[in-house]
N, CA, C and O of each residue as an XYZ file, in Angstrom:
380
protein
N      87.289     87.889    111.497
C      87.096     89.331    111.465
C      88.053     89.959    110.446
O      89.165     89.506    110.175
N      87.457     91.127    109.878
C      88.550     91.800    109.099
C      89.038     92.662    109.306
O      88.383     93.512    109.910
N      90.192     92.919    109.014
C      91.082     93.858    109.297
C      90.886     95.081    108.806
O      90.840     95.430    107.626
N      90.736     95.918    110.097
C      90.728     97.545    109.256
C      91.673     97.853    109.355
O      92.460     97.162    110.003
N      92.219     99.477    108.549
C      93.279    100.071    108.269
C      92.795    101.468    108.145
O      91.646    101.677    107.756
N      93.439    102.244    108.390
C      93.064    103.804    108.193
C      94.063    104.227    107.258
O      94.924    103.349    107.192
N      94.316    105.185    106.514
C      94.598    105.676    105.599
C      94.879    107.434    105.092
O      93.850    108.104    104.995
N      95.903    107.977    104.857
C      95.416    109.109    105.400
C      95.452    109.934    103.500
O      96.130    109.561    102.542
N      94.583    110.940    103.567
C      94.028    110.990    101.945
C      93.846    112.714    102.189
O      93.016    113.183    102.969
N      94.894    113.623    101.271
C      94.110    115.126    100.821
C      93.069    115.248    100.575
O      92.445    114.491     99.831
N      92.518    116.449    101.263
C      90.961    116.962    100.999
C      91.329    117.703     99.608
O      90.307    117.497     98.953
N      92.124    118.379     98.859
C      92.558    119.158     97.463
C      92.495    118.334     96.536
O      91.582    118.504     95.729
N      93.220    117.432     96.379
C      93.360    116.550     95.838
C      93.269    115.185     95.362
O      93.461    114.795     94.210
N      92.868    114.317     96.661
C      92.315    113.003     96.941
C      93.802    112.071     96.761
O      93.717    110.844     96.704
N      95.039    112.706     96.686
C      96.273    111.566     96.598
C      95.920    111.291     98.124
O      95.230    111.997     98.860
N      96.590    110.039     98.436
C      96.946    109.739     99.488
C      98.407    109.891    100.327
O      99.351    110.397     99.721
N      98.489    109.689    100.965
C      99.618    110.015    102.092
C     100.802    108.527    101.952
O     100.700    107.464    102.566
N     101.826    108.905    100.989
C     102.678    107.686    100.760
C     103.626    107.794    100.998
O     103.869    108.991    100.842
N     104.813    107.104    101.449
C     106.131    106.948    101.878
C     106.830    106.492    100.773
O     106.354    105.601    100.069
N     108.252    107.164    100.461
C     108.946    106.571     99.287
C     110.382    106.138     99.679
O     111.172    106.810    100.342
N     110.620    104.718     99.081
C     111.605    103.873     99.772
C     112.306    103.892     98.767
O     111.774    103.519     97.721
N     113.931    104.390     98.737
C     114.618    103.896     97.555
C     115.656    102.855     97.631
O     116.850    103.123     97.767
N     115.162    101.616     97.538
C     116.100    100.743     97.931
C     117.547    100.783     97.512
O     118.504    100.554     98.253
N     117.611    101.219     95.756
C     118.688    101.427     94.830
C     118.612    102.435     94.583
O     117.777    103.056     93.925
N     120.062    102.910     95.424
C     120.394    104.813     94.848
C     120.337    105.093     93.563
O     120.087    106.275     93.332
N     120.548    104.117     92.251
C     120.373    104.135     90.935
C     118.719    104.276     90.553
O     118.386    104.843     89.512
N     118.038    103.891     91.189
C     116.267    103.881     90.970
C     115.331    104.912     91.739
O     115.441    105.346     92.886
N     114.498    105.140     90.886
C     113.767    106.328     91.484
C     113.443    105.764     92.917
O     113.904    104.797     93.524
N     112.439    106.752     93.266
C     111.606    105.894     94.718
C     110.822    105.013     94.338
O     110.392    105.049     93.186
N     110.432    103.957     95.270
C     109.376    103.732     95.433
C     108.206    103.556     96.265
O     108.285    102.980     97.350
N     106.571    104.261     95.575
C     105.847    104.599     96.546
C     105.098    103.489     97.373
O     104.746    102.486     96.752
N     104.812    103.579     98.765
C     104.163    102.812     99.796
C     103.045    103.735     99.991
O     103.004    104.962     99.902
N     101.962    102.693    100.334
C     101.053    103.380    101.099
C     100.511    103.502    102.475
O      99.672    102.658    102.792
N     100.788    104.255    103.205
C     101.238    104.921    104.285
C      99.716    104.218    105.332
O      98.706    104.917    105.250
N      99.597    102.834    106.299
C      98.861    102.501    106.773
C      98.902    102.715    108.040
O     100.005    102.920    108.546
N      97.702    102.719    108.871
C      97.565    103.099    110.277
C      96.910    102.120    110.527
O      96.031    101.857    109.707
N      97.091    101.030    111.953
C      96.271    100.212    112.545
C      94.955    101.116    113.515
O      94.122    100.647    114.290
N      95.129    102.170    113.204
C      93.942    102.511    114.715
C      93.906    104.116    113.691
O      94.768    104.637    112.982
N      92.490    104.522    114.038
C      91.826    106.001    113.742
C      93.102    107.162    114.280
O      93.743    108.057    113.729
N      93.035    106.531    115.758
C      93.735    107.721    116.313
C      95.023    107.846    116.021
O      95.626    108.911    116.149
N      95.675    106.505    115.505
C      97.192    107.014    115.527
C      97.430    107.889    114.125
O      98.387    108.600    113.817
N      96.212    107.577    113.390
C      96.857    108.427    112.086
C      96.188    110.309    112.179
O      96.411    111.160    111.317
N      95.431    110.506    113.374
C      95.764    111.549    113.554
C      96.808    112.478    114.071
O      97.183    113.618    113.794
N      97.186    111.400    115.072
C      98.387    111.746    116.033
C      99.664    111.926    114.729
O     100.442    112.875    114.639
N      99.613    111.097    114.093
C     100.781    110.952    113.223
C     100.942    112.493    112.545
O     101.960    113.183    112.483
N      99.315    112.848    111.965
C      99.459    114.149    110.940
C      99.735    115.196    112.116
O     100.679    115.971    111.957
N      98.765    115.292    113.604
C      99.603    116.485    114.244
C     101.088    116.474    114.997
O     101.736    117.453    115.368
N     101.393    115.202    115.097
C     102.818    115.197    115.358
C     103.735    116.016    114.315
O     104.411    117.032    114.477
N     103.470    115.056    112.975
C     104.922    115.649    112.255
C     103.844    116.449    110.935
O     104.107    115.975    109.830
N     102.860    117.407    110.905
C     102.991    117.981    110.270
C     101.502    119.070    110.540
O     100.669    119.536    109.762
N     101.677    119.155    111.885
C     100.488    120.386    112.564
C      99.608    121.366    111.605
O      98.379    121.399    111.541
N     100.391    122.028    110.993
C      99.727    123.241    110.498
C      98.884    122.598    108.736
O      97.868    122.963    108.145
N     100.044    121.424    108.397
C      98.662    121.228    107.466
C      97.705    119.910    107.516
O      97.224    119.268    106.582
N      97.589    119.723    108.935
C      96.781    118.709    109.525
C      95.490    118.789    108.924
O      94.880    117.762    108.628
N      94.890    120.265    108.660
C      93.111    120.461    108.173
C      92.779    119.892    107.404
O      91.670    119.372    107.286
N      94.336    119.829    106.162
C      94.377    119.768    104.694
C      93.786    118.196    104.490
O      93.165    117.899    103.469
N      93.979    117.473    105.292
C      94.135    116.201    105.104
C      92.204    115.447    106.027
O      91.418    116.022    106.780
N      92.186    114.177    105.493
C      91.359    113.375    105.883
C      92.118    112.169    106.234
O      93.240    111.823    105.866
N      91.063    111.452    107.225
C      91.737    110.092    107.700
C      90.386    109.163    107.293
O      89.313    109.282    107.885
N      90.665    108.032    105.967
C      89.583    107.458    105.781
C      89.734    105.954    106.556
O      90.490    105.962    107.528
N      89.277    105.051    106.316
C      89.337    103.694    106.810
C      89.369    103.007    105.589
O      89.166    103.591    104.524
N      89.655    101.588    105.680
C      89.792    100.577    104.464
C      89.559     99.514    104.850
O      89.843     99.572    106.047
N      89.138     98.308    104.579
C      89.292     96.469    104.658
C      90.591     96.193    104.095
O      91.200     96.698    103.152
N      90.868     95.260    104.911
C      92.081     94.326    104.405
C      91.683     93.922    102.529
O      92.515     93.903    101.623
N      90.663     93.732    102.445
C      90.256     93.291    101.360
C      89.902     94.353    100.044
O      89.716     94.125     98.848
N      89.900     95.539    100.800
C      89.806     96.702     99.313
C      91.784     96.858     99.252
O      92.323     96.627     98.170
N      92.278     97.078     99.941
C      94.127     97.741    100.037
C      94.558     97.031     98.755
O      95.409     97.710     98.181
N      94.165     95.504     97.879
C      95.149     95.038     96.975
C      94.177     95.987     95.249
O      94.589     96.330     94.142
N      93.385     96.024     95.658
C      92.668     97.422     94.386
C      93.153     98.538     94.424
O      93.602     99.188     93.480
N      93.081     98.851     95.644
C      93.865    100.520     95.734
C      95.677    100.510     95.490
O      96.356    101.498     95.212
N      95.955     99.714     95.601
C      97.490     99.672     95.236
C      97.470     99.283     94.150
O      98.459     99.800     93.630
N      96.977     98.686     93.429
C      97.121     98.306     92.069
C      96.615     99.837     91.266
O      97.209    100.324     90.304
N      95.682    100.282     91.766
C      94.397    101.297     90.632
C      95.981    102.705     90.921
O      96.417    103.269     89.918
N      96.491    102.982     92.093
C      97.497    103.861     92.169
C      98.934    103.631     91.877
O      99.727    104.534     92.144
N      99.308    102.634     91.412
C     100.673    101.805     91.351
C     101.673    102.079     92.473
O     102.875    102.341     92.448
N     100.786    101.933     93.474
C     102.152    101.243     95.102
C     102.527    100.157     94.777
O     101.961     99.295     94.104
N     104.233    100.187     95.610
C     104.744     98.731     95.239
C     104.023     98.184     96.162
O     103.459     97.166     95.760
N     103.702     98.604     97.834
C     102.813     97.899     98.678
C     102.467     98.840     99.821
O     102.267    100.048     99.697
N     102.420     98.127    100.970
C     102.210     99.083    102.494
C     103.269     99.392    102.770
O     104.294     98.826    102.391
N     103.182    100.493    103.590
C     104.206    101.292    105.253
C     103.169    101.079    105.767
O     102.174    101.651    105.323
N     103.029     99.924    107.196
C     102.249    100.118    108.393
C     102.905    101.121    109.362
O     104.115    100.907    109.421
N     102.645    101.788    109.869
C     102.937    102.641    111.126
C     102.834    101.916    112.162
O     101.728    101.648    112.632
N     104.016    101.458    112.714
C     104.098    100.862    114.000
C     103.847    101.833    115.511
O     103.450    101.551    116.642
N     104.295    103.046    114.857
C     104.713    104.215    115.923
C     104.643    105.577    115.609
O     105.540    106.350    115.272
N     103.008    105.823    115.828
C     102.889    107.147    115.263
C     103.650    108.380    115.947
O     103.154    109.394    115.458
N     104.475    108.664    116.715
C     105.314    109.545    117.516
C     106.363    109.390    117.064
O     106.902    110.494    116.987
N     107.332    108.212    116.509
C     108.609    108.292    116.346
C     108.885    109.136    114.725
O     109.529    110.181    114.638
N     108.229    108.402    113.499
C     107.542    107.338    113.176
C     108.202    105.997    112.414
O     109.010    106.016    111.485
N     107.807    105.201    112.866
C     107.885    103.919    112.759
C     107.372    103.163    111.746
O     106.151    103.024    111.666
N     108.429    102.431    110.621
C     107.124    102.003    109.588
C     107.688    101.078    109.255
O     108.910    101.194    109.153
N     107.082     99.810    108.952
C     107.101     98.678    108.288
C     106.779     98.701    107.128
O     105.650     99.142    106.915
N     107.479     98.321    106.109
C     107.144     97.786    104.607
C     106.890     96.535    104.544
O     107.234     95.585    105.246
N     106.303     96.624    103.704
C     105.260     95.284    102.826
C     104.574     94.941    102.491
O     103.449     95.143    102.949
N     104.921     93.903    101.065
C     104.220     93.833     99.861
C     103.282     92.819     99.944
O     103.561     91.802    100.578
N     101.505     93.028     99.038
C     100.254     92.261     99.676
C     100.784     91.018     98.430
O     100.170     89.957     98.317
């Protein structure tokens, strides 16, 4: 079976919803792309920590197998899975 992922993507704009990790205070950020194992947690996630511009946004879905195109076509270094859409909780790592 394959793995889905949800994804969360501006209706204005079509960027997606990315996390930026700066490992080296000398180096810019770098961007992740911000993954959800389940539909619902990446709603919970946008009305938890950011209510009022929850509308703004869409929650699409993905295959394990489209995520290494879309990080390449946007230049992510890789994923933030969301372990914990309430805290939030995120795992990095690269496909």
């Amino acid at each position: 079976m394959v793995q889905q992922w949800y994804v969360v993507r501006s209706r204005a704009d079509g960027q997606y919803l990315v996390a930026r990790l700066r490992p080296d205070p000398d180096q810019p950020p770098q961007p992740y792309l911000i993954v959800f194992s389940e539909h619902a947690d990446a709603l919970t996630y946008l009305n938890r920590q950011a209510p009022d511009l929850a509308p703004k946004f869409a929650v699409e879905s993905l295959t394990q197998p489209q995520l290494p195109g879309l990080i390449k076509r946007w230049s992510y270094v890789g994923i933030a899975i969301v372990e914990d859409a309430w805290t939030p909780t995120l795992k990095f790592a690269t496909l």
